[in-house]
Each structure stands twice: as structure tokens, then as C-alpha cells.
C-alpha positions in Angstrom: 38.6 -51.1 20.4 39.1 -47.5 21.9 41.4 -46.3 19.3 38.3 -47.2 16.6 35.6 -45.7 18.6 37.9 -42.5 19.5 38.2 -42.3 15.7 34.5 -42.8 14.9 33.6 -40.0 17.6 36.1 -38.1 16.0 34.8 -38.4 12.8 31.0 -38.0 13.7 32.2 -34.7 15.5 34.0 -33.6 12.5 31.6 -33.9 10.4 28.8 -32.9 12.4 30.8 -29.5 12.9 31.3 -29.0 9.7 27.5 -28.7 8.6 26.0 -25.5 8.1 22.8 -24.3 8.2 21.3 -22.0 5.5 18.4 -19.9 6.0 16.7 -18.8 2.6 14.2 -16.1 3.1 12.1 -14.7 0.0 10.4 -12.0 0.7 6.9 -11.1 -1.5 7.7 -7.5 -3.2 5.5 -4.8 -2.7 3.1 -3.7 -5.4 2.8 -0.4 -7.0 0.0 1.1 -9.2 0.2 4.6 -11.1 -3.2 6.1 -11.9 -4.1 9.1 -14.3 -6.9 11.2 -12.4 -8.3 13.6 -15.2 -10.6 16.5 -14.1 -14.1 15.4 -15.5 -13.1 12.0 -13.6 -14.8 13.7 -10.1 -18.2 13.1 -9.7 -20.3 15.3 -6.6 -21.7 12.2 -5.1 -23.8 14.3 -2.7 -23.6 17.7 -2.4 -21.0 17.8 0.5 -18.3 15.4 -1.5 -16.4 15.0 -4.4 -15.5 11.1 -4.9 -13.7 9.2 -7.6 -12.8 5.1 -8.3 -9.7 4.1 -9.3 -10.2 0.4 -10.4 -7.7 -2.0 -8.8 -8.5 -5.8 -9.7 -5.4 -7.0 -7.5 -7.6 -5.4 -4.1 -9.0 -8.4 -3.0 -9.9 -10.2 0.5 -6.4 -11.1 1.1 -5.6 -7.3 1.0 -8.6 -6.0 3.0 -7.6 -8.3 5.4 -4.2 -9.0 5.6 -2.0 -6.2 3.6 -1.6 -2.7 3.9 -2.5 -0.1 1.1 -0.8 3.4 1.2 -2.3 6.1 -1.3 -0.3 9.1 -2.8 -1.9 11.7 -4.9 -0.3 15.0 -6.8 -0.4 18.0 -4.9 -3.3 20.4 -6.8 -1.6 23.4 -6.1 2.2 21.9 -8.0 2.3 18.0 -9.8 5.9 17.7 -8.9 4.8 16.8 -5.2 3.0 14.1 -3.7 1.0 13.5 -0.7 0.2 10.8 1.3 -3.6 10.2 2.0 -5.7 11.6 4.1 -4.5 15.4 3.9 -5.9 18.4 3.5 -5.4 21.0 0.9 -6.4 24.5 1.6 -9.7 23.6 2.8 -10.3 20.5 1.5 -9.7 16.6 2.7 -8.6 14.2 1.0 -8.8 10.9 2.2 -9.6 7.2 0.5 -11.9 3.8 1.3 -10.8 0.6 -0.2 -13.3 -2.3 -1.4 -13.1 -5.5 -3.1 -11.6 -3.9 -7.1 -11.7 -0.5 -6.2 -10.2 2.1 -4.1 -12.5 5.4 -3.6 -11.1 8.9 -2.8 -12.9 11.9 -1.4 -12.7 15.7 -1.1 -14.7 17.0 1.4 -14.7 20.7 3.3 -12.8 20.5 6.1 -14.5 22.9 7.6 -18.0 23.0 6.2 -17.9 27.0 5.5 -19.2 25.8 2.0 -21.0 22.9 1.4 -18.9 21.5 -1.5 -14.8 21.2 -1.6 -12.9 22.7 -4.6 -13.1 20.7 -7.8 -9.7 19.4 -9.0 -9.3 21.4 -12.4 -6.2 19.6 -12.8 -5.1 16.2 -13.4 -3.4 14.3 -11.1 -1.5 11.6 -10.6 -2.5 8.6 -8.0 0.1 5.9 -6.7 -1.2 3.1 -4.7 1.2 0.8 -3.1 0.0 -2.6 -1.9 2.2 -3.8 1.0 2.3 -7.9 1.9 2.0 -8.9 5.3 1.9 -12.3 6.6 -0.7 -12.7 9.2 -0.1 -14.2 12.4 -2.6 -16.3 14.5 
């Protein structure tokens, strides 16, 4: 009787030792949208700043509240650089708002010495880059 339950602990710890656990995690890729800016594109929305849309269907409530959007635009002075939103550019700012579709960005003066910021004459380039993040209670 103790040489079978010696060999059926034996067994159970055996096998028992020999299980291993897996842990499979996928991770949710992040998403990245190039936009063409063309000149005629900015619109003076009042006299102190230039504004214009870039239409993003995949900006929804999950993004607004849970993820985190980063903006790049080409640099007006040389389109082989980028810059990360808000910055400013001489004397202009350049910054962004985000709403359900649509992400907005701005040139203002930084300074105010003249009521309206430098018109892009340019185009440019926009990347938007939608990051996932799981939100925790």
C-alpha cells in the first residue's frame, strides 16, 4: 500500500512539475495617418488664427477618452523635418484640438506684435499617430 501511493505522489508530482504556463500577450498596434496640408487649405478663422481640419473618422470616444494622439507636421522653413505639436516657428504657434472625426490645428502669434501668424505658403505634411491604451478603473 505505501509503495502504490509513493508511486502515485510520485507521479502527480511529476506531472504536475512538468506543466508550464504560457502567457500570450497581443498587444493593439498603434495607428498612423499621413495628411497632405496644401496652402489654400488654411482658413483665418478670426483675425488672430489660422486653423485647418484634417478629417480623421477613426477619432472617436474611445480615443478622446482613452488613447493618446501625437501630431507631427513638416517644418515651413525645410519639408525634410518634422515637428511634434505644439511648437513654435519663428513667431508663430502651432498647436492642435481633437474632436469626435476631426483633428484642428492652429497658428497663432506667439507674441501678438501682429495680429495674424504667417500663412503657410507651403505644403505640408501632417502625421497623426493614434496610440491604444487600456484604461484602468
Amino acid at each position: 500500500m505505501k509503495k502504490l501511493l509513493l508511486l502515485i505522489l510520485c507521479t502527480t508530482t511529476l506531472g504536475l512539475v512538468s506543466c508550464k504556463k504560457e502567457t500570450i500577450v497581443q498587444e493593439t498596434q498603434n495607428r498612423t495617418f499621413i495628411y497632405t496640408i496644401q496652402p489654400n487649405s488654411w482658413t483665418l478663422t478670426n483675425q488672430f488664427t489660422y486653423s485647418t481640419i484634417l478629417d480623421i473618422p477613426e477619432v472617436d470616444n474611445i480615443t478622446l477618452d482613452d488613447e493618446g494622439v501625437l501630431v507631427y507636421v513638416t517644418n515651413p522653413g525645410d519639408n525634410s523635418k518634422q515637428k511634434q505639436l505644439p511648437f513654435v516657428f519663428d513667431v508663430d504657434a502651432y498647436s492642435y484640438e481633437i474632436s469626435n472625426g476631426k483633428i484642428r490645428v492652429d497658428i497663432q502669434s506667439s507674441d501678438f506684435q501682429e495680429a495674424a501668424p504667417n500663412k503657410p505658403t507651403a505644403v505640408m505634411t501632417a502625421k497623426v499617430i493614434i496610440i491604444p491604451s487600456r484604461y484602468v478603473q
